[in-house]
C-alpha positions in Angstrom: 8.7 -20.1 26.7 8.2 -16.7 24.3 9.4 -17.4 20.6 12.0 -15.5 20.1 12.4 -13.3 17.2 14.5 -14.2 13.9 15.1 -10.2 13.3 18.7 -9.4 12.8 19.4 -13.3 13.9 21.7 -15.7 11.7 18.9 -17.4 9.8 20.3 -19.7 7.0 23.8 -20.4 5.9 24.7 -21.4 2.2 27.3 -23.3 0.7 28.5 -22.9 -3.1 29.2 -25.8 -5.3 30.1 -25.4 -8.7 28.1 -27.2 -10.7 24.7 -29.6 -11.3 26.6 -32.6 -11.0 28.6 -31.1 -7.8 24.9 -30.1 -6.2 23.8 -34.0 -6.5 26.8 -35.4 -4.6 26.5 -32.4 -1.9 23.1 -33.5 -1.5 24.1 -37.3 -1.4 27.0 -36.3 1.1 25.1 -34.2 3.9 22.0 -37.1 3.5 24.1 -39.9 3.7 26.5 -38.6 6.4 24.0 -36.3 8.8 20.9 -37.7 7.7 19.6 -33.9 6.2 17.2 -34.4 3.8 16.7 -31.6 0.8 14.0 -29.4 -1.2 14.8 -28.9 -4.4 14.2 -25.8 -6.3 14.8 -26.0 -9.8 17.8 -28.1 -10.6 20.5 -25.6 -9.4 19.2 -24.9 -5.7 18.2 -27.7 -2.5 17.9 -26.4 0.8 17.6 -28.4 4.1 15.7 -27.5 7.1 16.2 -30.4 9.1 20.0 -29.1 9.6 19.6 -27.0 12.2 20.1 -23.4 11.5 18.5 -23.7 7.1 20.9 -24.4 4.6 20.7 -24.2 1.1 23.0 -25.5 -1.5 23.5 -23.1 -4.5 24.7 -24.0 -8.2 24.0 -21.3 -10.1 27.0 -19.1 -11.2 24.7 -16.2 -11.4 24.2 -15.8 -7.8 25.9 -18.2 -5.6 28.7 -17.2 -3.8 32.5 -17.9 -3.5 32.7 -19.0 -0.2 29.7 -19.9 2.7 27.2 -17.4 3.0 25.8 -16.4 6.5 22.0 -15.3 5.3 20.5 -13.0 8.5 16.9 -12.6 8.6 15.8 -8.9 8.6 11.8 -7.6 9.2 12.4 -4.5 7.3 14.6 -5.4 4.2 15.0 -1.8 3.1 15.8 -0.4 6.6 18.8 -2.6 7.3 20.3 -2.0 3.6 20.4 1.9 4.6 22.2 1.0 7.9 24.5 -1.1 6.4 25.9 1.2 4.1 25.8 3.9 6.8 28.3 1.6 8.8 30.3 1.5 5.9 29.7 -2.1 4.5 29.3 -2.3 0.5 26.4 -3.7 -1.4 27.4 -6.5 -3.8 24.1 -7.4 -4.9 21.0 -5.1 -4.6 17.7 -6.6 -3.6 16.6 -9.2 -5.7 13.7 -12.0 -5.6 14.3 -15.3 -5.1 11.6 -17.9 -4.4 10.3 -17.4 -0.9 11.1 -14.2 -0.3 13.8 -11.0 -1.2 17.2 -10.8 0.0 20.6 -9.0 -1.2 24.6 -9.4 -0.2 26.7 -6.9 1.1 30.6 -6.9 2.8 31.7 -5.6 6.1 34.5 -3.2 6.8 36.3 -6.5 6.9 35.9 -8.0 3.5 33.5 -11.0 4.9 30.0 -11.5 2.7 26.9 -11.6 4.0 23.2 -11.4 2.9 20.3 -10.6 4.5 16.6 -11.8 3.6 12.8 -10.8 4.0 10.1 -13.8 3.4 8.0 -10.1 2.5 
């Protein structure tokens, strides 16, 4: 069966939680109830990959979201900024690195928050 490619796909999905301590029961829920088990990366960030589509659970109030964030996967980070702002979505935070890769967040014409990430 040919892989398929993760361009433009729904990669990764992430889930805010407010603080340290609220990061450690997450982690303790989705382990205890689905069986997910977490990396840890630095003590404000765990993602799973064993939960089907990745998911990461983020603490830090510099960058985490207000709501779930649907993550897409893009090959050309740069190109697919431009054509989001051409279709009229907004940038809410420019590319930035994070460890593994680059990614940034932008609404739709609708209001909903995405991001979009590059492992280069």
């Amino acid at each position: 069966m040919p892989k398929t490619s993760r361009n433009n796909r729904i990669d990764f999905i992430e889930l805010p939680v407010n603080t340290k301590a609220d990061l450690t029961r997450a982690k303790a829920f989705y382990s205890g109830v689905f069986g997910w088990s977490y990396q840890d990366w630095g003590d404000d960030y765990a993602d799973s990959r064993d939960s089907g589509i990745g998911s990461g659970l983020n603490a830090d109030a510099d960058h985490r979201s207000s709501a779930p964030l649907v993550v897409i996967y893009a090959d050309g980070l740069e190109a697919l900024r431009t054509k989001v702002l051409a279709a009229h979505g907004v940038i809410t935070r420019d590319i930035f690195a994070f460890p593994g890769g680059r990614r940034f967040h932008f609404k739709d014409p609708a209001g909903n928050e995405l991001a979009a990430w590059s492992d280069h």
